[in-house]
LODREN-166949 format. One record per residue: z, y, x of N, C-alpha, C, O, CB in turn. Coordinates in steps of 0.2 Angstrom, whole numbers, plus 5000, padded with zeros to 4 digits. Each point is the difference from the previous one (the first is absolute). Glycine has a CB too. Layout:
ZYXZYXZYXZYXZYX;...
END
This chain:
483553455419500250004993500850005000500349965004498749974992;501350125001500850015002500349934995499949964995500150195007;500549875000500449904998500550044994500450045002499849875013;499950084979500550014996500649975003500049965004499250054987;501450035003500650015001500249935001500449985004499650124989;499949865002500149924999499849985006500449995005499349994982;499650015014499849965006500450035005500349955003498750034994;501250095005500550015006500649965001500349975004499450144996;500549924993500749954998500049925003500349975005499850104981;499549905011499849935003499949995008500449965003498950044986;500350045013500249995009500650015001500449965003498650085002;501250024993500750025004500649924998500549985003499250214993;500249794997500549965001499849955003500549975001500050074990;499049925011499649945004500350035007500349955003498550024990;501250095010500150005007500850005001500250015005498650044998;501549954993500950004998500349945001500549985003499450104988;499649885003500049925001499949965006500249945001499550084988;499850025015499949955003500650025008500149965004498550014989;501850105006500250015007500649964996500449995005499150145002;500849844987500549974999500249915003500449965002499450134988;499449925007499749915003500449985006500349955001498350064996;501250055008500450015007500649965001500249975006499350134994;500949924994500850015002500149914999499949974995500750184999;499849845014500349945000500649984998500550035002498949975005;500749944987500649984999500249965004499649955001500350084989;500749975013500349945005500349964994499949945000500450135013;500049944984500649974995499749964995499650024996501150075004;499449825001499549984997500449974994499849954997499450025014;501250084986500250004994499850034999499849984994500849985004;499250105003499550054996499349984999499650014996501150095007;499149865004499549985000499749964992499450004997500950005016;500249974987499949944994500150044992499749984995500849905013;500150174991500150034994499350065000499750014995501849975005;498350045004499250035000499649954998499450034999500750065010;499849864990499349954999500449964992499649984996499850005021;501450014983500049994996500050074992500049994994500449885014;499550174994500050074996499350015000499850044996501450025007;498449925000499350024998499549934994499549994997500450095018;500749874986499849924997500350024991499849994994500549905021;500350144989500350014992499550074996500250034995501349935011;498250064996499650064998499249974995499750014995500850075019;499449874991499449975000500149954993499549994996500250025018;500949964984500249964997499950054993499649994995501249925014;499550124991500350064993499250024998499950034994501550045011;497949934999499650004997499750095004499550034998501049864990;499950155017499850055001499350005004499849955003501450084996;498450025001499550045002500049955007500649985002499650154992;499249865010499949985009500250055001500650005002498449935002;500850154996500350065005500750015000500350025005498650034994;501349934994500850015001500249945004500350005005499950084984;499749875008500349945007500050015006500449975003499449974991;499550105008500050015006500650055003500450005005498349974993;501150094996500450075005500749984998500450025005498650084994;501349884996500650025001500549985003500650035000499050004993;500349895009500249975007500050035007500550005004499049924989;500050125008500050055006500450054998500549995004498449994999;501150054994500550065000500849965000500450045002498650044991;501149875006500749945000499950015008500350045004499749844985;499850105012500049985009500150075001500650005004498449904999;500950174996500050045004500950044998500250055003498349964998;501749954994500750004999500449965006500550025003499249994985;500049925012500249935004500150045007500650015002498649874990;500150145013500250055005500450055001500449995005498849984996;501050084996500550064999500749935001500249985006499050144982;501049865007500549964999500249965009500550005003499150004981;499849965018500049995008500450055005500449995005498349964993;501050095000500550065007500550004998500450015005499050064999;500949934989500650034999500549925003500650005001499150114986;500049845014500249965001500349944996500549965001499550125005;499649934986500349964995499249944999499550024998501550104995;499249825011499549954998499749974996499449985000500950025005;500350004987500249954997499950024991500450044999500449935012;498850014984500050024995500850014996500050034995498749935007;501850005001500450014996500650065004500650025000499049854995;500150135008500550085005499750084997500150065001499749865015;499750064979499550054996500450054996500249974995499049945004;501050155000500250034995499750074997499750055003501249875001;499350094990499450034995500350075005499550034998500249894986;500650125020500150035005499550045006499850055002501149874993;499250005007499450015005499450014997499750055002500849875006;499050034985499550025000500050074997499550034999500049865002;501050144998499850074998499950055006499550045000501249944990;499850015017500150035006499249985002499750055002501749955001;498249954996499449995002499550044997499650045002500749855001;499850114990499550064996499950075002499550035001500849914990;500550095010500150055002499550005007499450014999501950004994;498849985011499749985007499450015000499650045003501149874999;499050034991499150035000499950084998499550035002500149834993;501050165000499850054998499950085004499750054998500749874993;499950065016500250045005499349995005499650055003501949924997;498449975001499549985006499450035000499750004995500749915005;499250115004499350015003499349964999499849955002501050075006;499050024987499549955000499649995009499850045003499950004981;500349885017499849985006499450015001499850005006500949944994;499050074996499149995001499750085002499750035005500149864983;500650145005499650084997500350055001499750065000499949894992;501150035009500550074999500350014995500049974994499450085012;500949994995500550024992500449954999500049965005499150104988;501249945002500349964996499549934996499449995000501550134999;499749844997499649944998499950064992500450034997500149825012;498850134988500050024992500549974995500449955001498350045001;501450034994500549984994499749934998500449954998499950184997;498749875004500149934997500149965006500549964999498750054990;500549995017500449965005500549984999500149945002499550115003;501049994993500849995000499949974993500649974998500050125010;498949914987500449964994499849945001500349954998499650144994;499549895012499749955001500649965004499949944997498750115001;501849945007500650005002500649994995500549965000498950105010;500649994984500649984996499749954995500349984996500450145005;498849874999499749944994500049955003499949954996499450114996;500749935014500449935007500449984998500049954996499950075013;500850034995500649984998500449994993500549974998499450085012;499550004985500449964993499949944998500449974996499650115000;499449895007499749954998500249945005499949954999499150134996;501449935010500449965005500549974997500149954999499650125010;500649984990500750014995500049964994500549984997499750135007;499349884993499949954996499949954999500249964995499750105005;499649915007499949935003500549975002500149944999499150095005;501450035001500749965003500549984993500449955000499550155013;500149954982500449974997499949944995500449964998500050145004;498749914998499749954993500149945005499949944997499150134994;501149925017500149925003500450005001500249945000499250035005;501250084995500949975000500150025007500650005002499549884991;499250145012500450025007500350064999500150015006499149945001;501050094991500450085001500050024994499649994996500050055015;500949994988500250034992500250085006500550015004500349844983;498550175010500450085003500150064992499649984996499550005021;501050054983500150054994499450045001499549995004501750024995;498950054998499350044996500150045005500650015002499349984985;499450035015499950025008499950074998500250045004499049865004;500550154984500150044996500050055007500550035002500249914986;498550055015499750045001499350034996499449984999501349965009;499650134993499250054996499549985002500049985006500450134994;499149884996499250025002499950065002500450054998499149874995;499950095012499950065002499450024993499849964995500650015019;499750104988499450024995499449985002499949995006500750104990;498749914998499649995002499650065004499950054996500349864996;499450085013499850055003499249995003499750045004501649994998;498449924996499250005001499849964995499450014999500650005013;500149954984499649964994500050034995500350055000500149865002;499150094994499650014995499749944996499949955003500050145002;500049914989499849944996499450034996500050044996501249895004;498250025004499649984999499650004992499649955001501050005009;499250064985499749984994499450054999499850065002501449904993;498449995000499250004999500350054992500550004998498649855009;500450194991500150014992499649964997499549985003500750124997;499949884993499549974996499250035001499649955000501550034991;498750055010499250014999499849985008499549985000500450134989;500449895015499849975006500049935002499749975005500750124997;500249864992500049964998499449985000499749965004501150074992;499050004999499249984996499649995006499749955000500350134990;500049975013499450005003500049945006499550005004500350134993;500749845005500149945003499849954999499749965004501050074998;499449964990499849964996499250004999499849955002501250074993;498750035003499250025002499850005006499449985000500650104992;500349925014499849985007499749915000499649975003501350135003;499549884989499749935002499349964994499949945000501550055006;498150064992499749994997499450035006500350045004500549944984;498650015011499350015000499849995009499750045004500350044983;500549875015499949995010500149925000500449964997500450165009;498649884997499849945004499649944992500049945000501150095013;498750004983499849964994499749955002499850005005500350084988;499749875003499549955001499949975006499549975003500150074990;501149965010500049975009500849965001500450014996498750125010;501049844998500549965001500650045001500549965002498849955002;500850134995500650055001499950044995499950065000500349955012;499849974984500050034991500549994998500450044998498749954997;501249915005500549994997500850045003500549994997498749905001;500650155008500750035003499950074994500449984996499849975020;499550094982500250034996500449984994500450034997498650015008;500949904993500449954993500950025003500550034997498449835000;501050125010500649985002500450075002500650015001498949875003;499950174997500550085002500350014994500450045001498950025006;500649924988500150024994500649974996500450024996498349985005;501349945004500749964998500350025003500650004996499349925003;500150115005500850015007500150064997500550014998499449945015;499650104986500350064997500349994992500450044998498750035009;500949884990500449984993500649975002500550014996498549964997;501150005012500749965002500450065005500650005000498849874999;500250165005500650045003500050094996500550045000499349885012;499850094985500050064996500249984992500550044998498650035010;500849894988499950004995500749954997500250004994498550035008;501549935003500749965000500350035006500649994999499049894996;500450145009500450065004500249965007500350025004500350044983;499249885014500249945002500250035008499750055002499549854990;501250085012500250015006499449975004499749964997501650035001;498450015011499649975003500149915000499549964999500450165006;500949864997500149935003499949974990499649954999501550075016;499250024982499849994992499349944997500049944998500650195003;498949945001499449985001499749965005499949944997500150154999;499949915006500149945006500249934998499649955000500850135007;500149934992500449924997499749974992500149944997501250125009;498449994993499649984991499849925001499649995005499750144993;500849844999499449954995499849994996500250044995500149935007;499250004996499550014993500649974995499950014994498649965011;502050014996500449964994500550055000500350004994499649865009;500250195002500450064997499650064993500350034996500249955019;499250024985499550024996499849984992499649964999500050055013;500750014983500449984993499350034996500150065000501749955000;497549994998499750054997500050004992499850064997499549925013;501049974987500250004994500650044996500050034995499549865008;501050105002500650055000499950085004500450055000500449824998;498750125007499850065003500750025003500450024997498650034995;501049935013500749975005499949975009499749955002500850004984;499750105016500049965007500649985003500450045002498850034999;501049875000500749985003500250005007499949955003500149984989;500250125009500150045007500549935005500650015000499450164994;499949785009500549965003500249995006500449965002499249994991;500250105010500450035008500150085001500150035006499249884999;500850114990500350075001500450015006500149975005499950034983;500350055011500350035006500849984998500350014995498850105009;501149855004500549965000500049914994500549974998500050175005;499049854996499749954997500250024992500249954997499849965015;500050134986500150034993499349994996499550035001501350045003;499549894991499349984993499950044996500650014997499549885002;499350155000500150044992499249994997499649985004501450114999;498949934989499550004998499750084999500250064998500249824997;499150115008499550064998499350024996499449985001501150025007;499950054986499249984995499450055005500150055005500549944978;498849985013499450045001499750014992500249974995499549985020;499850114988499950014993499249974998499849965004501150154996;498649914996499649994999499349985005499749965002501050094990;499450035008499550015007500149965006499549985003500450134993;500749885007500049955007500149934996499949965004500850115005;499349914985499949945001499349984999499849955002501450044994;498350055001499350005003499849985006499749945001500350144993;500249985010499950005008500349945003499649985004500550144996;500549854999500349955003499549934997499749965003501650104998;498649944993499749934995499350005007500049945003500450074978;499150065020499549985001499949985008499649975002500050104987;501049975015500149965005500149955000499849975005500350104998;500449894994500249925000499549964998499949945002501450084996;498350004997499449955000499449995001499749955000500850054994;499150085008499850025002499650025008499450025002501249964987;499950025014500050055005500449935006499849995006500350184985;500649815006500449975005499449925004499849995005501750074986;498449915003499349934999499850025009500249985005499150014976;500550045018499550035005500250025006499650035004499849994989;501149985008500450035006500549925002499949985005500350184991;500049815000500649955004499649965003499549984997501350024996;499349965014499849955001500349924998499749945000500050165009;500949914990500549934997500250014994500550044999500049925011;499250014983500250014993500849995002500450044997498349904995;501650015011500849995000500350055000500550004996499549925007;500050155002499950065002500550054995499550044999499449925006;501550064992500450014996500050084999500150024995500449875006;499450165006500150055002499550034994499549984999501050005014;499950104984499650024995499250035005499449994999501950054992;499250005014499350065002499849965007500450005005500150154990;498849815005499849995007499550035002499650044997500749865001;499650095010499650035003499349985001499849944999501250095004;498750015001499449975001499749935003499549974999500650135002;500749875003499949965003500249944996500149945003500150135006;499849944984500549964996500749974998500249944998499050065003;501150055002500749995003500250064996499650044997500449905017;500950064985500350034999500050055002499850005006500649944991;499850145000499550065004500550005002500549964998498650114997;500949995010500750055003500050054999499550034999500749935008;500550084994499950084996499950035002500150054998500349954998;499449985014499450055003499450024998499750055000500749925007;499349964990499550004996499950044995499650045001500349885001;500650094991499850044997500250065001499850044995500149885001;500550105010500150064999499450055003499950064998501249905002;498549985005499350025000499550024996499650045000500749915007;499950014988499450004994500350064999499650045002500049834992;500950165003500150074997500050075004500050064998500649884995;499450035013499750055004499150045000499850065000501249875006;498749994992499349984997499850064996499650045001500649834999;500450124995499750024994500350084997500050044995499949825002;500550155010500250085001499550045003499850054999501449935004;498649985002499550045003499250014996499650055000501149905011;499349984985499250024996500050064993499550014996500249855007;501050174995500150024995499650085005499850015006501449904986;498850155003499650075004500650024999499850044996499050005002;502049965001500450054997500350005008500349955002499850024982;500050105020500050025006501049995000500349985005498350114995;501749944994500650015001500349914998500549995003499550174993;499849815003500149934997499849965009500549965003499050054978;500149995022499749995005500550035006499949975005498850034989;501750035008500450045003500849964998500550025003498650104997;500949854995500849984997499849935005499549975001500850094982;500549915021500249945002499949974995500550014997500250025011;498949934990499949944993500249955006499849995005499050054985;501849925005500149935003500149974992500150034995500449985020;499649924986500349974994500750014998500349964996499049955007;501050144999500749995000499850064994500150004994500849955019;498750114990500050054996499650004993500050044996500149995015;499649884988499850014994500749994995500050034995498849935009;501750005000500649984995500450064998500350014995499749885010;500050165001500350074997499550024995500250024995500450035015;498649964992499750034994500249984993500050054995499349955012;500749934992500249994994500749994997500149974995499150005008;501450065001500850014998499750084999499950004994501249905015;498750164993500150054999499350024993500150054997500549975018;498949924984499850014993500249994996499950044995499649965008;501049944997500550004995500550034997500150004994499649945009;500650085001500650055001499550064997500350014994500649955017;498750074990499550054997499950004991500050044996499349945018;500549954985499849974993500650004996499950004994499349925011;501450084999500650004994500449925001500549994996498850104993;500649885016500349925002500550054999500050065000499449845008;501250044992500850035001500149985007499749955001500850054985;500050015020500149995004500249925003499849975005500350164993;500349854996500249935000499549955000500049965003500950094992;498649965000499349985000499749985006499849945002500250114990;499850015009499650025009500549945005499749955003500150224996;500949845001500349975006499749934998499549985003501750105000;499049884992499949934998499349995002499949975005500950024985;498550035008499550005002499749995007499649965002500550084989;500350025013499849975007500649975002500050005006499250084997;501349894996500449945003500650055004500349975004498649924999;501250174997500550025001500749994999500250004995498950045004;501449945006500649975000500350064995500449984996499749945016;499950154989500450054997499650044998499449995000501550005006;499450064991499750074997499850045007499450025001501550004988;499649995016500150055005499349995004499850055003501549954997;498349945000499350005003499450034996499550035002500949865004;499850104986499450034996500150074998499750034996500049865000;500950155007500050055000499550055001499950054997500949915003;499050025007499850025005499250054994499850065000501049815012;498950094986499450024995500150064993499650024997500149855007;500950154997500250044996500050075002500050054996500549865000;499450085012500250085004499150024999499850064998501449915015;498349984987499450015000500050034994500250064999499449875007;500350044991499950034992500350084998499750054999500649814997;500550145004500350065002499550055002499950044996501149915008;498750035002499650075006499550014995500050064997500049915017;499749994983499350014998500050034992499550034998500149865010;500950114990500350044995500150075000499950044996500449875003;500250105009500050075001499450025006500150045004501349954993;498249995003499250035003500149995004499550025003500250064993;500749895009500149995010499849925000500049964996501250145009;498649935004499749925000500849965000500650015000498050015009;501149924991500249945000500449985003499949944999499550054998;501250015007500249985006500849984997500350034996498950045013;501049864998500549954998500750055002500050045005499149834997;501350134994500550055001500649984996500050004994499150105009;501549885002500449934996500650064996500150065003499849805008;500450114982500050054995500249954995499649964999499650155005;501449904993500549964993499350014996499650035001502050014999;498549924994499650004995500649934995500349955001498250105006;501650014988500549984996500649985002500350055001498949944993;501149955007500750005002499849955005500449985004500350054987;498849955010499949975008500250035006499950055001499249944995;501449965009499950035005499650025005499649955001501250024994;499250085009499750015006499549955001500449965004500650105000;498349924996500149935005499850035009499850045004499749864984;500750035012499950015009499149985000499749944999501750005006;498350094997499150005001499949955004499749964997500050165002;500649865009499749945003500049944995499549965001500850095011;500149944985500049954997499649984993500149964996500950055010;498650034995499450014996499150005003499550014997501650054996;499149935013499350005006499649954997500149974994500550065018;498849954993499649964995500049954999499749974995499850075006;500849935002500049935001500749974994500149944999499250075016;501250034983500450014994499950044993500549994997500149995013;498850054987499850034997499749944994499750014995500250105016;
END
């Protein structure tokens, strides 16, 4: 079976990471500003993969910096890490050949901006604006379902496994597609749900761990508060094992689910649908949340709207759904292609990857 683009993308950056793992820091001040910069990450409420990765990529700064002979975070200046960028942008890919990719190198500049932030938000280093370019994007694409495919996600979870103990998970496919398509919700989002987040009277979900621990409210409309009422009374009874148990979406085991779990379930329900081209699309839960920013934007939302709904810090990340729209207007496919829209500036695309989206 050949491996899509994504999946390659995925090994290729796993075996990067791990030849980084490699690199020894002697300096056991870096030692400790790398563990406290992945604590400071974890605190602000970021993504596990970004806590993971972007500490590593620190370190492969922290080594560079070792030869030159600078041990010391306060021997640091915004100088060197540019001579270090430059450096990556020169180097060999070690593994494969060639050069390193552009997102490679953005994935490296969304480190050090994000370093640079840490150092000055603890008082260790006040360095200036590093007012380094993003590279262009050169392999990403974004992901989205159209509304009638929608549907039929939705219709996957009806007429399987009826009158048998794995009926009540149809209730529950039904939920997760209303909270991550229908409220747009992020994965850690979902995840973090409680039944007490869930307003059905005011038709309101109170998002309380957003990205960077950011609170906001999200309506739903009619139809998901259906879907949600009949899983919470319904469908949930019968899955929890501890009434004290607070988590919205549990699992079989009666525990709070995980968003491996559900991303399986929509895999589930990609595959039971007949629609060949829908069956071939990377369905994950991130992609339901673009589905639903690029239907809105479709419907006449105004952009400012869109951003507030999904928890967007700026415009420059919900732009990003406008280039769609654009294509599909002028008959070409769909593809992410970074480009002003109104007086917006430029944005920089890594900083809109998934785990910031």
């Amino acid at each position: 079976m050949p491996i899509n683009k994504s999946e390659q993308a995925s090994k290729t950056y796993n075996k990067k990471t791990r030849l980084m793992k490699k690199l020894i820091i002697k300096s056991e001040n870096y030692q400790y500003i790398e563990n406290s910069f992945r604590e400071w990450l974890d605190v602000l409420g970021y993504a596990p993969s970004t806590v993971y990765q972007l500490p590593t990529h620190i370190r492969e700064l922290f080594y560079y910096l070792e030869q030159k002979g600078i041990t010391h975070i306060s021997q640091v200046d915004t100088k060197q890490i540019k001579e270090f960028y430059n450096q990556l942008k020169t180097r060999t890919n070690q593994r494969f050949g060639g050069g390193l990719s552009n997102a490679y190198l953005n994935k490296h500049l969304q480190a050090l901006y994000k370093f640079s932030d840490y150092l000055r938000q603890s008082g260790r280093l006040i360095l200036p604006s590093l007012s380094i370019e993003w590279e262009a994007n050169d392999t990403e694409e974004i992901t989205y379902l159209t509304q009638d495919e929608i549907k039929e996600l939705y219709a996957a979870t009806y007429g399987f496994n009826e009158g048998t103990k794995l009926e009540p998970l149809n209730v529950r496919d039904r939920g997760i597609l209303s909270i991550f398509y229908g409220c747009g919700l992020r994965r850690n989002e979902g995840f973090s749900l409680d039944i007490n987040d869930i307003n059905f009277d005011r038709r309101i979900v109170h998002v309380r761990k957003g990205k960077a621990y950011k609170e906001r409210f999200v309506p739903f409309n009619k139809a998901n508060a259906k879907y949600l009422e009949e899983y919470l009374y319904d469908c949930r009874p019968l899955l929890v094992a501890d009434k004290r148990e607070e988590a919205f979406f549990i699992s079989q085991r009666g525990k709070r689910m995980e968003t491996q779990s559900m991303a399986l379930r929509l895999k589930l329900l990609q595959q039971r649908t007949d629609n060949i081209a829908l069956q071939q699309k990377n369905v994950r839960l991130h992609v339901l949340r673009h589905s639903i920013a690029t239907h809105l934007l479709q419907n006449g939302m105004s952009l400012e709207k869109i951003s507030r709904f999904l928890g967007h810090s700026s415009l420059e990340s919900t732009q990003v759904y406008t280039h769609i729209v654009e294509a599909e207007k002028n008959g070409a496919e769909p593809v992410l292609k970074p480009q002003a829209y109104s007086n917006i500036t430029r944005y920089p695309y890594a900083k809109i990857h998934e785990d910031e989206r």
